[in-house]
C-alpha positions in Angstrom: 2.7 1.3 30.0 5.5 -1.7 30.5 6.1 -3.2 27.0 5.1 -6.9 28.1 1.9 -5.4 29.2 1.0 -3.6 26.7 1.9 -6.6 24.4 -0.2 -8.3 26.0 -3.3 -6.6 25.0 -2.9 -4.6 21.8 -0.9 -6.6 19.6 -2.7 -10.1 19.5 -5.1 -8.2 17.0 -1.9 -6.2 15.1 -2.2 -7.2 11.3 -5.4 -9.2 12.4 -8.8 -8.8 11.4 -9.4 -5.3 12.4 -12.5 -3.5 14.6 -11.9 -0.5 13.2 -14.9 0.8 10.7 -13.3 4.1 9.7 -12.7 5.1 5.9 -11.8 8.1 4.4 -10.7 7.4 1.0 -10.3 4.7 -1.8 -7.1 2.5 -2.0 -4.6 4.1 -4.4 -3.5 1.0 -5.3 0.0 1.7 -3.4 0.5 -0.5 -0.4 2.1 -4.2 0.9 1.6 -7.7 2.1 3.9 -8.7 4.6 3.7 -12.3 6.5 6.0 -14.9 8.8 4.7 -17.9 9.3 6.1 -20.4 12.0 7.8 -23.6 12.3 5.2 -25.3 13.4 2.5 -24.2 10.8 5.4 -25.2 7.5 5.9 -28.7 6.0 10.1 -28.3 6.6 9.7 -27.2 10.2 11.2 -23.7 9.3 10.0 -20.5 9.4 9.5 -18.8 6.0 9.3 -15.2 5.2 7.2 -13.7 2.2 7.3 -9.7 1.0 5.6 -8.3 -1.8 5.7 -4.3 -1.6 3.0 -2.9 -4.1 4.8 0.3 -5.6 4.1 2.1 -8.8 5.5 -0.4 -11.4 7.9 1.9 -13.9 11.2 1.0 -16.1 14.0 0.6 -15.5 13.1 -1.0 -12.1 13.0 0.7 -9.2 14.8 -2.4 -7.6 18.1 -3.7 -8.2 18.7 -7.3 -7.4 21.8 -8.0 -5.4 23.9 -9.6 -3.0 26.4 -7.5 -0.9 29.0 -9.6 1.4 31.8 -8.4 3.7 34.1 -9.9 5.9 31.3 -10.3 8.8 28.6 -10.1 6.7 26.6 -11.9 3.8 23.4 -10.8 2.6 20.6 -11.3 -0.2 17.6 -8.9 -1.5 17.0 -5.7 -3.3 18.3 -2.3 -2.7 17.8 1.3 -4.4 20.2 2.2 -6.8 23.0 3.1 -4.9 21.9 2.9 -1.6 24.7 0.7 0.8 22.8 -1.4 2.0 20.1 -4.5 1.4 16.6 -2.8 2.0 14.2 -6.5 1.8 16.4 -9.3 2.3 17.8 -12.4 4.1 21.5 -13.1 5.6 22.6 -15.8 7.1 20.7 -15.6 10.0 17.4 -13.6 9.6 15.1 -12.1 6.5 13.2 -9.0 6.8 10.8 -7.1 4.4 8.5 -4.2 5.3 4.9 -2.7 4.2 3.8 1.3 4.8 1.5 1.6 8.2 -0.2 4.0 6.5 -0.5 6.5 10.1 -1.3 9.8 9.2 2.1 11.5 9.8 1.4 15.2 8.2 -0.6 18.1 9.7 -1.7 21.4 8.4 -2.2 24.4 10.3 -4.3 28.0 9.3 -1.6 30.8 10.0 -2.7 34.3 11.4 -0.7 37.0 10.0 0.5 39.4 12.2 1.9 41.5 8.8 4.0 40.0 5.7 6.8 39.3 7.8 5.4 37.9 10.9 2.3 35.8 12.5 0.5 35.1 15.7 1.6 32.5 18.1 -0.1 31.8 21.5 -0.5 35.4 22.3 2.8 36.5 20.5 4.2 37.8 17.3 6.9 35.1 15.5 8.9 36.3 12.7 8.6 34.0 9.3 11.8 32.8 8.1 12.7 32.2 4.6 14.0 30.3 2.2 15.4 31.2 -1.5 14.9 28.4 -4.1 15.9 29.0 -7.7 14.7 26.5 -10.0 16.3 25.5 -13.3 14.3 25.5 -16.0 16.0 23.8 -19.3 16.6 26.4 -22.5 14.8 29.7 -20.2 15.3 32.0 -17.1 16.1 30.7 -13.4 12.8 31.1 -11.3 13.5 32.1 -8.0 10.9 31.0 -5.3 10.7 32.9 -2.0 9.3 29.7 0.6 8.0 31.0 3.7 8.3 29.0 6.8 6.5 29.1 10.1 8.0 26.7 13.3 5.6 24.1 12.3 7.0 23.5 8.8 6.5 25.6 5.0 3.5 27.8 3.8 2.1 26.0 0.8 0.8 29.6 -0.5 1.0 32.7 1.6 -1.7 35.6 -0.1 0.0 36.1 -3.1 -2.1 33.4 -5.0 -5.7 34.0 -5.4 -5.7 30.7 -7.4 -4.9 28.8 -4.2 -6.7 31.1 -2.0 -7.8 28.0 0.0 -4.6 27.0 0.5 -3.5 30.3 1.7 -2.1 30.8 4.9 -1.4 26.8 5.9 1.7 25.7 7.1 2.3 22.1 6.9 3.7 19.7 9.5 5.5 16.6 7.9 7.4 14.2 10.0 9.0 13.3 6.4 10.8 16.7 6.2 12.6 16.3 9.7 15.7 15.0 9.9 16.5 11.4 10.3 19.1 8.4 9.6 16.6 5.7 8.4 19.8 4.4 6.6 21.3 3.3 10.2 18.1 0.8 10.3 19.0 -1.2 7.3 22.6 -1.0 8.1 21.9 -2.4 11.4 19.5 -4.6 9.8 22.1 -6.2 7.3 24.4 -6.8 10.5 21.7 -8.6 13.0 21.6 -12.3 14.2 18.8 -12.1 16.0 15.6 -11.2 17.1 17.5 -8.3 19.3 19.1 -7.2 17.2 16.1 -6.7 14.7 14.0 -4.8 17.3 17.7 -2.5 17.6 17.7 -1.7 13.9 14.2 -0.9 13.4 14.0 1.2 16.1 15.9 4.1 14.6 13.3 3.9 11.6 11.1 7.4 11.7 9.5 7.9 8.8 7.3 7.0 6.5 6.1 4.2 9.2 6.9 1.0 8.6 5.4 -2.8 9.5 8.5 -4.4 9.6 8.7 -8.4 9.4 11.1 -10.8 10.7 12.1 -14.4 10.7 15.2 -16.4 11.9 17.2 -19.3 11.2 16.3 -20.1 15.4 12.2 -20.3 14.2 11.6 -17.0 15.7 8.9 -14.6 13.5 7.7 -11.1 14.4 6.3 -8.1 13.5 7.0 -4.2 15.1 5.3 -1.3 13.4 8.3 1.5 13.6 8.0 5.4 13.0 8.2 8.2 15.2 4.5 9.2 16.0 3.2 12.0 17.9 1.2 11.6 21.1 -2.2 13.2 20.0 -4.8 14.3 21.2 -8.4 12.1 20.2 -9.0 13.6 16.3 -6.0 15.9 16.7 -4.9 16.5 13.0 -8.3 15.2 11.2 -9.1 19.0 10.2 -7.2 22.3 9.7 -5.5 23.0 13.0 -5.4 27.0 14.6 -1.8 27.5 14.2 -1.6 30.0 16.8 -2.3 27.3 19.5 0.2 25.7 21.4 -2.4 22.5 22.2 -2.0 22.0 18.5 1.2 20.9 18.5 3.4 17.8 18.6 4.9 18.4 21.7 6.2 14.4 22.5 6.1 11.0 20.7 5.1 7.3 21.1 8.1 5.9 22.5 9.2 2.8 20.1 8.4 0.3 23.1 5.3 1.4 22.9 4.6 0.9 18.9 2.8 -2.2 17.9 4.8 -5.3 17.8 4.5 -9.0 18.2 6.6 -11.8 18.4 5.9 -15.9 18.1 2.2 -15.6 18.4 -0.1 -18.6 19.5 -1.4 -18.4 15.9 1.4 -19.2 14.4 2.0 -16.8 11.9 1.9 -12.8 11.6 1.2 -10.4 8.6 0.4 -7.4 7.4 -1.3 -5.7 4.8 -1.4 -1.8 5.2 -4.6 -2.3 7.5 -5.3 -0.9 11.6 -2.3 -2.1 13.2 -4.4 -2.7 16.6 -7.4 -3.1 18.2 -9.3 -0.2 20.1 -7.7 -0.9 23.0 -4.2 0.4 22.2 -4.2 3.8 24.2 -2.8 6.1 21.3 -4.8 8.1 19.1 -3.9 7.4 15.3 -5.8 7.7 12.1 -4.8 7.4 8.3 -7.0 8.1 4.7 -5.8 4.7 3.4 -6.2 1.5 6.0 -6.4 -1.5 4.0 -9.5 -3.7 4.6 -9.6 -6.3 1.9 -6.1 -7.7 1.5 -5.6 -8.2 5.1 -8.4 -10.0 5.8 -7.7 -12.4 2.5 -4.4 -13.4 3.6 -5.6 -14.0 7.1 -8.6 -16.0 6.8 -6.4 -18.3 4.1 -3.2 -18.8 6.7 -5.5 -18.9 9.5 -6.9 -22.4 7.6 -3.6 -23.5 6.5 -0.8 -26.3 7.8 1.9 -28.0 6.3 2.8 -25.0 4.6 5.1 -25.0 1.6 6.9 -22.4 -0.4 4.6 -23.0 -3.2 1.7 -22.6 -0.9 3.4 -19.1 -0.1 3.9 -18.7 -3.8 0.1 -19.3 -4.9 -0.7 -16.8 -2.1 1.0 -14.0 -3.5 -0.7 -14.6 -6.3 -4.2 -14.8 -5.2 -6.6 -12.8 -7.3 -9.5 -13.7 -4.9 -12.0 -10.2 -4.9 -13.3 -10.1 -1.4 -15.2 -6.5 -2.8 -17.2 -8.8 -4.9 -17.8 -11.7 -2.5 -19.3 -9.0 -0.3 -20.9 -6.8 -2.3 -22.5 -9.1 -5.1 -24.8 -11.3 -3.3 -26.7 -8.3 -1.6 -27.0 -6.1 -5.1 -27.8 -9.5 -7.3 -30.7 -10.1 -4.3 -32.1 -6.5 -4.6 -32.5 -7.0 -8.4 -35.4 -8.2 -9.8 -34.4 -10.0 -12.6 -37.7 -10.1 -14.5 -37.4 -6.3 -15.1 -33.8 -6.8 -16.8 -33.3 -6.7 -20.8 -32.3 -9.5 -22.2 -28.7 -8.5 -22.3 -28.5 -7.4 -18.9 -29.8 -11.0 -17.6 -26.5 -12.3 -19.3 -24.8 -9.9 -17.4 -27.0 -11.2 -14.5 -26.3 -14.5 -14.7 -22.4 -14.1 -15.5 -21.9 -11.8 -12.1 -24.0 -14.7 -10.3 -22.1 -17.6 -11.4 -18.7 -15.6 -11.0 -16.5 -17.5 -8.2 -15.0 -14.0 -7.8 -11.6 -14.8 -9.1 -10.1 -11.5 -10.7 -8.2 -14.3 -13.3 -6.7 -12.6 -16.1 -8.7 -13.6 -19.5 -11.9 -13.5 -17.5 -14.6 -11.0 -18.7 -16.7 -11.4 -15.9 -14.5 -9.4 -13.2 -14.9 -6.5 -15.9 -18.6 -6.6 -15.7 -18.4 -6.5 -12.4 -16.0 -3.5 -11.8 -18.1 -1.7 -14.3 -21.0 -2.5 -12.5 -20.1 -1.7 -9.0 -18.2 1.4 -10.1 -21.4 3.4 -11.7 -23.5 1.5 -8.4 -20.9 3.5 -6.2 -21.0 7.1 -8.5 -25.4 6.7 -8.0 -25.0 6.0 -4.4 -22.4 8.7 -3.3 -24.1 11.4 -6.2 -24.6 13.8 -2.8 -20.5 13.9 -2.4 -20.4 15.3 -6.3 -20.3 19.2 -6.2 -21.6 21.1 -9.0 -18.6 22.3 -11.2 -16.0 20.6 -9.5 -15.7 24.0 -7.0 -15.1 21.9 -4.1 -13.3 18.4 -3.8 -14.8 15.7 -1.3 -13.6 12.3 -1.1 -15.6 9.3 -1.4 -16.9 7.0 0.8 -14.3 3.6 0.1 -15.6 0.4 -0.9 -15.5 -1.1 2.6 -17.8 1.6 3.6 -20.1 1.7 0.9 -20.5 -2.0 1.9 -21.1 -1.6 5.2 -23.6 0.9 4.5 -26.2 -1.0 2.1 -25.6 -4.5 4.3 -26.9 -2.1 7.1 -29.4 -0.2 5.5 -27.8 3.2 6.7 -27.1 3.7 3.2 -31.1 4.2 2.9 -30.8 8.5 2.6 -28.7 8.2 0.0 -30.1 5.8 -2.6 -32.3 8.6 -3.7 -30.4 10.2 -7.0 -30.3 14.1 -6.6 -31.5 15.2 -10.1 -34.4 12.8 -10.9 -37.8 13.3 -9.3 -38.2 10.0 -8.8 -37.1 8.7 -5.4 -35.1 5.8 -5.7 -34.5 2.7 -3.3 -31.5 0.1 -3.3 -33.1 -2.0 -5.9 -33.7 1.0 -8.6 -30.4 1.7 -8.4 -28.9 -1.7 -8.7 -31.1 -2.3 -11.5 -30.1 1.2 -13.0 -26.4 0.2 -12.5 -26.6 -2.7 -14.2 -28.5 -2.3 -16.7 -26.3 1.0 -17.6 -23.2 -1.5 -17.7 -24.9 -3.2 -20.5 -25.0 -0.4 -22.1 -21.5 0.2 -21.9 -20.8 -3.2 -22.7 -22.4 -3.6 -26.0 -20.8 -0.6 -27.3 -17.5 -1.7 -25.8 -18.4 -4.6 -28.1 -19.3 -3.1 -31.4 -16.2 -1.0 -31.4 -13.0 -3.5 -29.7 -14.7 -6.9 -29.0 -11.4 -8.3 -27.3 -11.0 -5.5 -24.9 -13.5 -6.9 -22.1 -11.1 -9.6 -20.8 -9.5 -8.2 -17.6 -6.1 -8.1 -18.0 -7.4 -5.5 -21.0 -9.6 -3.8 -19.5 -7.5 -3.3 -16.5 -4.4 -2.6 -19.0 -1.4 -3.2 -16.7 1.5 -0.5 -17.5 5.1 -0.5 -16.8 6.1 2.8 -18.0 9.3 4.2 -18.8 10.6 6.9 -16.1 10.8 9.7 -19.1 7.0 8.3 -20.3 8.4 6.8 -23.5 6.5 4.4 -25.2 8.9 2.1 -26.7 10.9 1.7 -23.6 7.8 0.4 -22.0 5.2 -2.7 -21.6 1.7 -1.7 -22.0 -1.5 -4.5 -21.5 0.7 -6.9 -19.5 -1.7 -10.1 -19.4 -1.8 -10.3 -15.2 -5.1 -10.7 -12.9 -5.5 -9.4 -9.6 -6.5 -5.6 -8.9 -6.3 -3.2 -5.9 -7.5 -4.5 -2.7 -6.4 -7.7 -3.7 -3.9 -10.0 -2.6 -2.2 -9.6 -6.1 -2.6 -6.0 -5.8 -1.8 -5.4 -9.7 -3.8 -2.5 -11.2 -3.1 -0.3 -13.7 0.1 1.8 -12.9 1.0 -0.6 -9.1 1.7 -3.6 -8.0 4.1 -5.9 -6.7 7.4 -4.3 -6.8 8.9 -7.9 -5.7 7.8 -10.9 -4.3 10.2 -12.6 -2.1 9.9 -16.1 -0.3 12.7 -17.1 2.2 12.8 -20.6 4.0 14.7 -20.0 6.9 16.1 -23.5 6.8 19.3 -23.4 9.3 21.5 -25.9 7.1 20.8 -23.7 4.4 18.4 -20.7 3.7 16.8 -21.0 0.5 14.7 -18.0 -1.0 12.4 -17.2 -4.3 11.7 -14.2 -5.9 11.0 -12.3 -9.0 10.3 -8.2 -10.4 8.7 -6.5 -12.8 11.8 -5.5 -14.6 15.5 -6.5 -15.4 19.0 -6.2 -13.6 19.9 -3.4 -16.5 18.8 0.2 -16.7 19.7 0.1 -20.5 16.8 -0.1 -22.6 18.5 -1.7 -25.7 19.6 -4.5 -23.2 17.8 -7.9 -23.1 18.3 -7.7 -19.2 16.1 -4.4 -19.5 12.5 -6.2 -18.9 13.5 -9.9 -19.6 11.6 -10.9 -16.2 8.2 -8.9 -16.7 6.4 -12.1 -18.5 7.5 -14.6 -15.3 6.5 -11.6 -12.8 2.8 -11.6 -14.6 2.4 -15.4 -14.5 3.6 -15.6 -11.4 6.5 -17.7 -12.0 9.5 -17.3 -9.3 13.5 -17.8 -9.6 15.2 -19.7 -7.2 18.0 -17.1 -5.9 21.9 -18.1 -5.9 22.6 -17.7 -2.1 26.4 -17.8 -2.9 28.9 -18.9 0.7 32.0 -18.0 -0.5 33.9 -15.3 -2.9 35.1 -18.5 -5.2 31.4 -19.6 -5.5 30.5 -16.4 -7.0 33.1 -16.3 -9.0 32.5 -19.6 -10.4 28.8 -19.1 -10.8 27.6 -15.6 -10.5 26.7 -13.5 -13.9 28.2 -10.7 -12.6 30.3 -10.0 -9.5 32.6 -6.6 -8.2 35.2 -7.1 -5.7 36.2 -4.3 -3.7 39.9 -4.6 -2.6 
């Protein structure tokens, strides 16, 4: 495959709206939105950059805001405590921010023992080696931990748990566990100019995979998915692997030319949002439990219909709480309802749902209702994936599925609810969902009458790292929700949004987090930004030139001599 070529074909679709129809799980809540949009689409003729990585929200901050300049080099953006470089940022030159890929990057594989100190491999015996790990256990005795490892990575139980007797004898195979110098990327990436010298840095990154984003002072924007992925075999990896196989293994890997990537596309703009990163062209097999297919869609259809852009545009973007699940879903379940057969409290429900204009605002009640609603609607159509006694666990079909399934009628086997004798259809058990969420919502009522507005019912948590109440914010008055653009739930959300103008006279950038510069909870700089983060409200950032600017102006500045 020559890159231009395979450029060519795969990656106009990469971050688009996706052909894929494949779901394994629901959204966790933990992903991204990533986008560049071009010169040509922005009011200022220059290319701006916007990055909003969804993480779980917890105190103090997992960021810390900063701006690290050298001789050769000035940059702006966040970084890990400690870490030596800017991870999402800007320099003079060029802003980058990243969201996960999501591509299934770990493997397990059933192990045949040969006896307790060896097992079978393509017609051979290999010996196990091991590892001692002694673990520290505060005011008791050391535990001491014999792990077992096979070639392709560590047992997870090896006989000697009949607890875990599934998980006996599977070795797992994580890309994240091999060795790798991810740091070299964002060192490289603190140092580049250019568009080259982007694609350089982001090259060495391996794992977890990564849609990186780019934009440039010159008007250039871009997108490259990095990782190291293995070349696969179609499905290879969906299901417990035969260990003893050599045909199971990851013998090469998807060289980085041949990862998805774009740059300056006819559409003016690229993003990404944790969703199928190409179309079915691309000649890889790849798979993941968690592609996004709400989000991405969202942010495309809005920039698709947008020009002039401005940094507020980008601003009221990241803080859409539009809820495509309920555009989607709502019109077909309200149709299958017949509403004469509704109590009278239901048909307020009824009528709330209908007029709803499926913004997930914050002091709403309807986007409540409506999660209620299409929450017990998803436990009575999936009731065949529930196994008595929790002896088994099976995932459930995701939302995008389970509307694809009732807009096609394939759903039609499974309306039917296993332990009634009636036989149900699509309409009994949209009736039967809503009319059970009335239920739930009169005695929600009776007993804390304020608690149906979202940003309550949804109850928004920044928790303290040791779980400590008073060093935390509970029933943080925000909208949005998974699989929406403002991805806040209850425990995740945007870790930091960040807006950079790539202006060439000057860059200019917004951003705010869920947090405070200080680690110290008796410190007003401990969460003094969480109420602008939930309204959405952003803080120009001091781009500081020179040493004697930041002097002059900065808060807080170390000079390393």
């Amino acid at each position: 495959l020559q890159t231009d070529t395979s450029n060519a074909y795969y990656t106009e679709s990469i971050y688009g709206i996706n052909n894929h129809e494949q779901h394994d799980e629901e959204q966790s809540g933990v992903g991204s939105n990533n986008w560049a949009i071009a010169p040509a689409k922005t009011k200022n003729g220059n290319a701006i950059l916007c990055n909003d990585p969804h993480l779980q929200l917890n105190l103090p901050s997992i960021w810390f805001e900063i701006q690290l300049t050298t001789p050769d080099n000035n940059n702006y953006g966040v970084c890990f405590a400690g870490a030596p470089a800017i991870i999402i940022g800007f320099n003079n030159y060029i802003a980058w921010g990243s969201t996960n890929s999501g591509r299934d990057v770990r493997d397990w594989y059933r192990i045949t023992n040969a006896d307790n100190n060896n097992y079978k491999y393509d017609n051979s015996i290999k010996p196990f080696s091991k590892q001692i790990e002694h673990i520290k256990v505060k005011d008791g005795p050391e535990i001491i931990d014999t792990v077992f490892y096979t070639h392709q990575g560590p047992m997870v139980y090896k006989d000697f748990d009949t607890a875990y007797s599934d998980w006996n004898s599977l070795a797992m195979r994580w890309a994240a566990i091999d060795i790798s110098n991810d740091f070299r990327v964002f060192y490289l990436l603190n140092k580049s100019k250019n568009y080259s010298d982007y694609r350089t840095a982001v090259s060495y990154f391996e794992c977890p995979g990564q849609n990186i984003v780019f934009a440039s002072i010159t008007g250039d924007i871009g997108i490259t998915q990095t990782g190291k992925y293995a070349v696969k075999w179609p499905e290879q990896g969906r299901f417990v692997l035969d260990g003893s196989m050599p045909a199971n293994e990851w013998n090469t890997y998807i060289p980085f030319s041949q990862n998805p990537f774009i740059l300056n596309p006819t559409r003016g703009y690229v993003s990404s949002a944790n969703q199928h990163p190409t179309d079915t062209f691309y000649p890889y097999f790849y798979m993941s439990s968690d592609f996004e297919f709400f989000r991405n869609r969202r942010i495309n259809f809005l920039l698709d219909s947008m020009q002039q852009i401005t940094v507020e545009d980008m601003m009221l973007l990241q803080g859409d709480n539009y809820n495509l699940i309920a555009a989607e879903s709502l019109p077909i379940l309200l149709r299958a309802i017949d509403a004469m057969q509704l109590s009278d409290s239901a048909n307020v429900i009824y009528d709330s749902l209908g007029t709803w204009n499926y913004e997930n605002n914050a002091e709403l009640i309807t986007p409540s209702l409506f999660q209620k609603f299409w929450t017990t609607f998803n436990t009575m159509l999936w009731d065949e994936f529930v196994i008595p006694n929790n002896t088994k666990s099976l995932l459930l079909p995701s939302n995008y599925a389970s509307i694809q399934f009732i807009k096609s009628g394939l759903a039609v086997n499974y309306f039917d609810i296993q332990n009634t004798n009636k036989k149900e259809t699509f309409a009994d058990i949209a009736l039967m969902a809503i009319e059970e969420t009335t239920i739930w919502k009169d005695s929600l009522l009776q007993l804390h009458p304020d608690n149906l507005q979202w940003y309550k019912y949804k109850n928004t948590s920044i928790m303290h790292l040791a779980q400590i109440p008073a060093f935390s914010r509970t029933t943080i008055k925000n909208g949005g929700y998974r699989n929406i653009v403002n991805a806040t739930s209850e425990r995740n959300g945007p870790s930091w949004r960040m807006i950079v103008e790539m202006d060439p006279k000057q860059i200019k950038a917004w951003a705010i987090y869920p947090g405070g510069q200080s680690g110290n909870p008796g410190s007003k700089y401990y969460d003094n930004f969480i109420t602008d983060w939930a309204n959405n409200i952003y803080y120009p950032l001091q781009f500081y030139k020179t040493e004697k600017e930041a002097e002059h102006n900065a808060f807080f500045t170390t000079i390393f001599k």
